[in-house]
C-alpha positions in Angstrom: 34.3 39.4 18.9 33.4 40.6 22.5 31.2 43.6 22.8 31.4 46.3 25.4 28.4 48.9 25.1 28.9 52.6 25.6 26.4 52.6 28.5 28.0 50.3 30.5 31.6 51.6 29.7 30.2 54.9 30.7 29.1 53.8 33.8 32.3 51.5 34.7 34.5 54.7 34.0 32.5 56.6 36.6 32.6 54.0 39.2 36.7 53.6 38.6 37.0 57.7 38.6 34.5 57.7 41.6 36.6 55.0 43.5 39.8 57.1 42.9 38.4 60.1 44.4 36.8 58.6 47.2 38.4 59.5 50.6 36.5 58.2 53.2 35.3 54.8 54.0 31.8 55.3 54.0 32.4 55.8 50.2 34.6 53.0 48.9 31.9 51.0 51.0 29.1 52.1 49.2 31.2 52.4 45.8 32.3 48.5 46.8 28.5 47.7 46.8 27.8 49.4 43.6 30.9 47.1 42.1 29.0 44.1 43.7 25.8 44.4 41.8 27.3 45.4 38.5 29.2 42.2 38.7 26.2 40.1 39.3 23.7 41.6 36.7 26.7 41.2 33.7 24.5 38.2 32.9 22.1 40.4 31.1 23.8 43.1 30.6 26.7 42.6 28.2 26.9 40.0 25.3 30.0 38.2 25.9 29.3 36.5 22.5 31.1 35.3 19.2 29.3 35.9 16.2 26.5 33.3 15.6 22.8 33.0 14.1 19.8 31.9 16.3 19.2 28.4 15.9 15.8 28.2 14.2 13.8 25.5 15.6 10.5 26.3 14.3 8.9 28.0 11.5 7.0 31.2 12.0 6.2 34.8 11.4 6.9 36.2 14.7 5.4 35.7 18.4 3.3 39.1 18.3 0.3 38.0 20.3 1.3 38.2 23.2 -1.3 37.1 26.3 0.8 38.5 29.2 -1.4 36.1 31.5 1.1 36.7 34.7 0.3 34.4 37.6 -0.5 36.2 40.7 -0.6 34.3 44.1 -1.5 36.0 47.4 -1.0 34.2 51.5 -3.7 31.7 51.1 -2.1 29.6 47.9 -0.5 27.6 49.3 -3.9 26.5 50.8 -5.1 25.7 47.3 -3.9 23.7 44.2 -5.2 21.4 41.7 -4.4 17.8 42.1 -1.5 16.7 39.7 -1.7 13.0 37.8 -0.6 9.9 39.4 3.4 10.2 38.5 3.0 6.4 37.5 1.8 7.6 34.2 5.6 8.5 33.0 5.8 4.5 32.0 3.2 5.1 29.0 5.6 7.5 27.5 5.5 11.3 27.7 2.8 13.5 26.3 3.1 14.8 23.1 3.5 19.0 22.7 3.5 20.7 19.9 4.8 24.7 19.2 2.5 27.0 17.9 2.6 27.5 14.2 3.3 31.1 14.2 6.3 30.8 17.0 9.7 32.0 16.4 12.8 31.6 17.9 13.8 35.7 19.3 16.6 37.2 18.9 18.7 37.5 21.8 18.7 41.5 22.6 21.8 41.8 25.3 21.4 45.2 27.0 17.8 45.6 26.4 14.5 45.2 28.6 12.0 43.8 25.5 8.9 45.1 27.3 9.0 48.2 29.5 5.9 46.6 31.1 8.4 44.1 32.7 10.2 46.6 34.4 8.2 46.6 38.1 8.7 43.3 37.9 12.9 43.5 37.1 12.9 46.0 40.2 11.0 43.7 42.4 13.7 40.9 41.8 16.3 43.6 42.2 15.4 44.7 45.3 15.1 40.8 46.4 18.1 40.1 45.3 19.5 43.2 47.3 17.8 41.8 50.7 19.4 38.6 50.0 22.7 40.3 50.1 23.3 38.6 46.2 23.6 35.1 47.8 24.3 32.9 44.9 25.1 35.7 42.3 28.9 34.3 43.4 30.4 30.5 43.5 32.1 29.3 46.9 35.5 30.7 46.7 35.0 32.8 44.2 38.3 34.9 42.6 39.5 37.0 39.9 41.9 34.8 37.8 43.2 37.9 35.1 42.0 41.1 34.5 43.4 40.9 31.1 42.0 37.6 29.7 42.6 37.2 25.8 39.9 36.6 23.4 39.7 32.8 23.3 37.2 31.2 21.5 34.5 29.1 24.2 36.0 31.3 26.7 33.3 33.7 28.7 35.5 36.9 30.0 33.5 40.1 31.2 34.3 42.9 29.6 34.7 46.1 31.9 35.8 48.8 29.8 39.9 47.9 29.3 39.6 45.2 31.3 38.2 41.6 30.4 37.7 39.6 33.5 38.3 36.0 34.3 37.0 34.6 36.8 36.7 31.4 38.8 36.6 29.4 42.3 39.5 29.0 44.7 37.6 25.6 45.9 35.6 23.8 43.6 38.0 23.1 41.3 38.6 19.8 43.3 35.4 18.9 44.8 33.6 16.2 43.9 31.0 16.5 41.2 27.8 14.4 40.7 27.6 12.1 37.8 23.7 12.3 38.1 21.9 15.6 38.1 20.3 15.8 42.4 16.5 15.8 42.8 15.4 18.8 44.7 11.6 18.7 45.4 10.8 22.2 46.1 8.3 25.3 45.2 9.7 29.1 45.0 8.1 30.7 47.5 9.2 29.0 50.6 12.1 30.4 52.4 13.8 26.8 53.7 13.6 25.8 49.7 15.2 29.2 48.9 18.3 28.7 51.5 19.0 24.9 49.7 19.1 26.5 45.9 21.0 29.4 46.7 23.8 26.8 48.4 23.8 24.5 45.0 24.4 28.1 43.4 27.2 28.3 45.7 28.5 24.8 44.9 27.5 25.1 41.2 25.5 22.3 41.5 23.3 21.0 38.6 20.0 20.4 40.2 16.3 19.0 38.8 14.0 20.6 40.7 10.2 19.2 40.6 7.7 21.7 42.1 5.3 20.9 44.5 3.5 24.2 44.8 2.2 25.3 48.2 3.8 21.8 48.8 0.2 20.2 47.9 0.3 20.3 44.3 2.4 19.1 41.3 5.0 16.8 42.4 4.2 17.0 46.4 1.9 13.6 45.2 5.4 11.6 43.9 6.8 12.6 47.1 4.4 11.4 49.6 4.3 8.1 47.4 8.0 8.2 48.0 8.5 8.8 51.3 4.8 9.1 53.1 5.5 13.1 53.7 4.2 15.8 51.3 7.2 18.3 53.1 9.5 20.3 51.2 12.6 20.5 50.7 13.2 17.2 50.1 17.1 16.1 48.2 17.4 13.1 46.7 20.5 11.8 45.7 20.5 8.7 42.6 24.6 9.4 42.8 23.9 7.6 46.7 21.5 5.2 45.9 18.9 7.2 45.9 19.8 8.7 49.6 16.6 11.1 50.6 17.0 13.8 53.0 14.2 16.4 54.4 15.0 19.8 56.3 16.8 22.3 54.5 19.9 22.6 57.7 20.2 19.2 57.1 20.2 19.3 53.2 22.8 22.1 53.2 25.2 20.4 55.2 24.9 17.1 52.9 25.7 19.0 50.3 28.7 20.7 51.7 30.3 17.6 53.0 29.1 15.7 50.0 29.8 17.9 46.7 31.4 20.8 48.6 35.5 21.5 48.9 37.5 20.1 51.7 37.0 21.5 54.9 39.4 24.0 55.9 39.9 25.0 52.3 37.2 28.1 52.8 36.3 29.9 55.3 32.5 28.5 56.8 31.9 32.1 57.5 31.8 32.9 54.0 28.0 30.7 54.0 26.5 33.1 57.0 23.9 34.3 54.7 22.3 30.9 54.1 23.8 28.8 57.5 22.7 31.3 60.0 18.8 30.0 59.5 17.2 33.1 61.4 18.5 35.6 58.9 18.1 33.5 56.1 14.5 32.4 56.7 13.4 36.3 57.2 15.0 37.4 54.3 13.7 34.9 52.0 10.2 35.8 53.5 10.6 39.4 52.7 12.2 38.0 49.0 8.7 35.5 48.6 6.6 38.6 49.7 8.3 41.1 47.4 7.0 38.7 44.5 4.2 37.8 45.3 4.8 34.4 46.4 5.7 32.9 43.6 5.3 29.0 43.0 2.5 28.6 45.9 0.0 28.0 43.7 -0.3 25.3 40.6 -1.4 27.6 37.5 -5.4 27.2 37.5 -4.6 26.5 33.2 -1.4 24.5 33.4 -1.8 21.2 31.3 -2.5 18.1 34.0 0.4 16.1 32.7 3.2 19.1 32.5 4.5 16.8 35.9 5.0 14.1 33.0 6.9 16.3 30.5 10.6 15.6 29.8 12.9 17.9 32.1 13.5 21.4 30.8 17.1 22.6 31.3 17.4 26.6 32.4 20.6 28.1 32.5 20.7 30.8 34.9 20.7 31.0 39.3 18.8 32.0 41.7 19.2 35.8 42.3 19.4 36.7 38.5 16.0 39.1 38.5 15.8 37.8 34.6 15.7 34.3 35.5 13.5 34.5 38.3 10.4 35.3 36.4 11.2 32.3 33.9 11.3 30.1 37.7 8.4 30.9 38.3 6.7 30.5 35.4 8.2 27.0 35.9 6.9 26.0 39.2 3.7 27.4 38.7 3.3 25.1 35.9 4.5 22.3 37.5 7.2 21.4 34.9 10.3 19.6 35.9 13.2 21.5 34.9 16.6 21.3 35.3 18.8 24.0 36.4 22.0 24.5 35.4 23.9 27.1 37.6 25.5 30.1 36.1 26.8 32.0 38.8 29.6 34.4 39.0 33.0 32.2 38.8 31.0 29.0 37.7 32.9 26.9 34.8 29.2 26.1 33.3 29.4 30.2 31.8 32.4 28.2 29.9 30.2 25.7 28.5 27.1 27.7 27.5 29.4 29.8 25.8 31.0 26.7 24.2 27.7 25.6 23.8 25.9 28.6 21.9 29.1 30.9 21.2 27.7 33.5 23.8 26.8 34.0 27.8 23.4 35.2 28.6 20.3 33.9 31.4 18.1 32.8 30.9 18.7 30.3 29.1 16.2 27.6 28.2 16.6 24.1 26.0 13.3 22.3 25.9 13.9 18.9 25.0 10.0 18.4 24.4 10.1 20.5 21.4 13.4 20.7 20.5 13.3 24.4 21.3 16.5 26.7 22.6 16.0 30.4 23.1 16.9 33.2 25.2 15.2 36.4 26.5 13.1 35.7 29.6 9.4 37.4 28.6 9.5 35.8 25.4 10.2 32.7 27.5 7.6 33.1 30.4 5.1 33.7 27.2 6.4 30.6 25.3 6.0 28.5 28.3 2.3 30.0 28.5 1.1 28.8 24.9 2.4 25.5 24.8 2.4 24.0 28.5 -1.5 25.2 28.9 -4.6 23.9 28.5 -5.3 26.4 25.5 -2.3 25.4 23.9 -4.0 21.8 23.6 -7.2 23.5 21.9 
């Protein structure tokens, strides 16, 4: 069944009562915004879930020690990074990882923060998502479709109190979908890399990003045997024989007229945030500065074949400040990982909840160890024992 807690009920009662009362426009602005960011953070938030158990993937006790070994990267990383292998090594097979013996699939914990020591770093991504404006925490076109969904089984609905929402896209019902995941070459922290993910979040793309932190590390060496360039963003597209594309304008547009709705079906305006590249850029800086700047550095521990691993998959998007931390964590490893996007109105929350019998990002299936777990700390700290060089010891 689909669960509501009090908190949030309380909460969405005051906002409807507050809304009622309001009288001026000033307030249903501001009361507008507060509706906004509710929306967007319901990934965490509720459990929109039908019963299930955890699926058990390896044997354990419990994942108490926890090593809390956060990355932290200051302006001169991307000036420095350690010097990946030579991608040609993927044709002798990939390298073999193993989960710690005393590792245990968590228990997704909707509605809780497992470690109040992760909460400067939940109001860091908060307050980037809020100078972003929530780019991406919304699909192209996005729309309520009933306010009164049933309970269907594989169905995601948010649950506001009385209401259960379903929601969806105006557009992208019709636009043309890739057959092959898109190859975005990328790191975190750079603001022309942040405008192309948040517009695949907008298309609800599914993307494999490799990084290529401070874009001198990781993957940056497959590009420049590609294509003679170590700059990032770079697409590629196997879906267009391999079709490769630098500079993010130029990237965004490909997309759009590529895997985007017809034009004249939306309204252009509605991408200002990302198309108009002086705002965008800016904000993204203040975004990369708020945390840290994230990805501009390849972690000084990571394992020198993570570039190797099979792709991770991560269920989530860009602005979620729960998935953010398990991006990083990503990049700064230098694993491949493919992102499927979750945003409001996208039909993948349809599948995950299909999928696993609930919605909640992060989400993360690692098809090296056959892993699949929720709960982003206990994620960023699983990614830290088995994709570093101590995990090999």
């Amino acid at each position: 069944t689909t669960k509501i807690s009090p908190q949030k009920n309380s909460m969405v009662s005051a906002m409807l009562a507050s809304w009622a009362a309001a009288t001026s426009p000033r307030s249903v602005a501001l009361l507008s915004i507060a509706a906004l960011f509710l929306l967007s953070f319901d990934d965490y938030c509720d459990a929109f879930s039908f019963p299930i158990t955890p699926r058990a993937t390896s044997a354990g006790a419990s994942a108490n020690s926890r090593r809390g070994s956060e990355l932290r990267m200051g302006w001169l990383d991307g000036l420095l990074s350690n010097k990946a292998e030579s991608p040609s090594a993927t044709a002798r097979g990939y390298p073999k990882v193993e989960v710690p013996p005393d590792f245990e699939v968590p228990e997704p914990k909707p509605l809780t923060l497992t470690r109040t020591s992760d909460l400067p770093s939940v109001l860091k991504s908060s307050a980037a998502l809020a100078v972003r404006l929530a780019t991406g925490a919304f699909v192209l076109g996005w729309k309520i479709d009933d306010l009164f969904a049933p309970e269907e089984e594989g169905k995601y609905a948010l649950a506001l109190g009385p209401l259960r929402l379903r929601d969806s896209s105006s557009v992208l019902g019709d636009a043309p979908r890739p057959a092959e995941p898109l190859v975005l070459y990328e790191y975190d922290a750079s603001p022309y890399c942040k405008r192309v993910r948040e517009t695949i979040n907008l298309l609800d793309l599914t993307v494999e990003y490799r990084p290529c932190p401070g874009a001198r590390g990781g993957f940056s060496d497959e590009l420049y045997e590609r294509t003679g360039r170590r700059t990032v963003p770079h697409l590629v597209d196997p879906n267009n024989g391999d079709f490769g594309l630098f500079e993010s304008g130029d990237i965004i547009e490909y997309l759009l007229k590529t895997y985007g709705p017809p034009e004249g079906s939306f309204d252009r305006k509605a991408l200002w945030p990302v198309t108009f590249e002086a705002f965008s850029v800016a904000t993204s800086i203040w975004v990369a500065l708020l945390r840290d700047m994230p990805g501009s550095r390849r972690q000084s521990d990571a394992r020198p074949d993570n570039e190797r691993m099979r792709p991770l998959e991560l269920w989530g998007y860009e602005c979620s400040p729960f998935v953010r931390p398990v991006r990083e964590k990503l990049g700064a490893l230098c694993l491949p990982h493919k992102m499927v996007s979750c945003s409001r109105g996208s039909a993948n929350r349809d599948k995950m909840v299909e999928k696993t019998g609930r919605f909640q990002v992060p989400f993360l299936v690692d098809p090296n160890t056959g892993v699949e777990m929720y709960e982003g700390p206990e994620i960023v700290e699983y990614l830290d024992r088995v994709y570093t060089v101590q995990s090999e010891q």
